[in-house]
N, C-alpha and C positions, 0 to 999 in steps of 0.2 A: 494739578487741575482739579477742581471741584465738582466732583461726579454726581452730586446728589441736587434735587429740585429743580426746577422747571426752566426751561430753555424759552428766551424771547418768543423765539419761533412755533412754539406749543400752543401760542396765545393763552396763556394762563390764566385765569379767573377766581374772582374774592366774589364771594355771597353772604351777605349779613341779613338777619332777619328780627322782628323784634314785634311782639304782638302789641300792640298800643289801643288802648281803654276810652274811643271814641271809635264813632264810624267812618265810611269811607267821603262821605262827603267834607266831614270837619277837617282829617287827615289831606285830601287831595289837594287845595290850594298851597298849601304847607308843601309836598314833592315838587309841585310845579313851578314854584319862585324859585329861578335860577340862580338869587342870592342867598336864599337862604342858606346854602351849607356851609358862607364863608363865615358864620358866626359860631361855629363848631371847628371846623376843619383847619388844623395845624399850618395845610399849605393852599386849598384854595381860596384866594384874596377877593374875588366877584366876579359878575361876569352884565356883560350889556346885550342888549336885543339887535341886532342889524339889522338893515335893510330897512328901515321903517318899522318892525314887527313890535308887536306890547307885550304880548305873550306866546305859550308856546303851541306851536301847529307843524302838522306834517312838513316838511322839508325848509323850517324856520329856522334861523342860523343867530348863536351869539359868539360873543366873545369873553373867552373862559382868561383870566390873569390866575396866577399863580408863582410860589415861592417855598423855594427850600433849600437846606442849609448846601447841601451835594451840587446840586442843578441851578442856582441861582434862582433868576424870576425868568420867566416866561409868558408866552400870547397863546392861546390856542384858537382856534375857529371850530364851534361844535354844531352841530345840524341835525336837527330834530328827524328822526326816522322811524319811531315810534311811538305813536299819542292815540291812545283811547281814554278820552278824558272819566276820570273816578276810578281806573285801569292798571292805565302803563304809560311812563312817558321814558323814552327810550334816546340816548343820541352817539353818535359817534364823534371822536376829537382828529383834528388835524390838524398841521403846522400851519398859520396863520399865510405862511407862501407855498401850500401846497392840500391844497381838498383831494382827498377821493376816496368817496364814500365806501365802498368796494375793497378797500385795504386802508383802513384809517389808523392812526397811531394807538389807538383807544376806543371801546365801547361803552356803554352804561345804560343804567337802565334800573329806575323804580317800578316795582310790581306793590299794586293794594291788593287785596280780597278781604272782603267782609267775614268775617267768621265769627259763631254766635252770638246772640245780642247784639250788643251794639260796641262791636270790637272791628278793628283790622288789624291784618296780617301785613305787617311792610317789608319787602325784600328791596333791599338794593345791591345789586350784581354790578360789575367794573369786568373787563377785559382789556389787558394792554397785547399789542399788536393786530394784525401781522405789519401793519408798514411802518415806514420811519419814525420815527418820535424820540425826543432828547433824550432817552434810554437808550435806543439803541445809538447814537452817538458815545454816550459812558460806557457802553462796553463794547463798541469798536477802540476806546479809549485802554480795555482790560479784557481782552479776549478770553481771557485764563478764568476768569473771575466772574464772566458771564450767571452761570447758576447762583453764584452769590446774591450779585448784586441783580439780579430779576427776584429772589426771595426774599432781599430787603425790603423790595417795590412794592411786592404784595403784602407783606407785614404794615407797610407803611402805606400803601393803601385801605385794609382793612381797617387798623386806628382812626383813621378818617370816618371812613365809611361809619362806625360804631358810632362815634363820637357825632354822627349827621342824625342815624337814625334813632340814637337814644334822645339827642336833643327836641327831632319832629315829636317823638313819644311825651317828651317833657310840656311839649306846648299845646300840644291836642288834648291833653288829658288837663288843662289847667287853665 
């Protein structure tokens, strides 16, 4: 058994940061397109606005698709939980047959701050767990293998993540 790194249940956490050479008004549209990271990101494919909604607002709901080589393609249903627009825009994921905000499969969450001149500061944080989500299916699949395969998720989380916020950085500044 694999003693070492993070246990599903820990809810483990990736944070990438990345200073980008425009301010936060140019930067903020860019976080807030829920497609935009399928043009960087390895596995998520887009996502669409439900309910009627255009854009994103407190407890605004889309639908995330995604794909990779482990897990297949997947649906998620993600629901905006934190919007301070020019700020934060924040959401949690859940199984497309199961919402609940309160234990979602996943967190996330863009952070701007201006900092000096005319720069910002972009964080984007991910959290997987505490509830269900097709990880924890993979390793009720490899019990043994749990810490593994939750250290591959956040490695392969992170590459994403980079590859989103170096991308915003590429477009803001150009």
């Amino acid at each position: 058994m694999d003693s070492t790194g993070p246990r599903y249940a820990d809810c483990p956490t990736v944070e990438v940061e990345v200073i980008v050479d425009a301010a936060t008004p140019v930067v903020w549209p860019l976080i807030a397109d829920i497609e935009l990271p399928a043009r960087f990101s390895s596995e998520f494919r887009g996502a669409a606005w439900l309910d009627g909604v255009t854009g994103p607002s407190l407890g605004a709901r889309f639908l995330g698709t995604n794909v990779n080589s482990v897990a297949g393609s997947w649906q998620t249903v993600c629901t905006v939980v934190d919007y301070v627009p020019e700020r934060r825009f924040g959401y949690v994921v859940n199984a497309v047959d199961r919402i609940d905000l309160e234990r979602p499969a996943a967190a996330w969450r863009y952070e701007l701050e201006p900092v000096l001149g005319e720069r910002a500061r972009l964080r984007y944080l991910a959290r997987v767990g505490p509830g269900p989500s097709l990880l924890t299916r993979v390793i009720a699949a490899d019990p043994a293998g749990e810490r593994h395969i939750v250290a591959d998720r956040l490695a392969n989380l992170r590459r994403n993540m980079l590859a989103t916020v170096h991308g915003v950085k590429d477009i803001a500044e150009h």
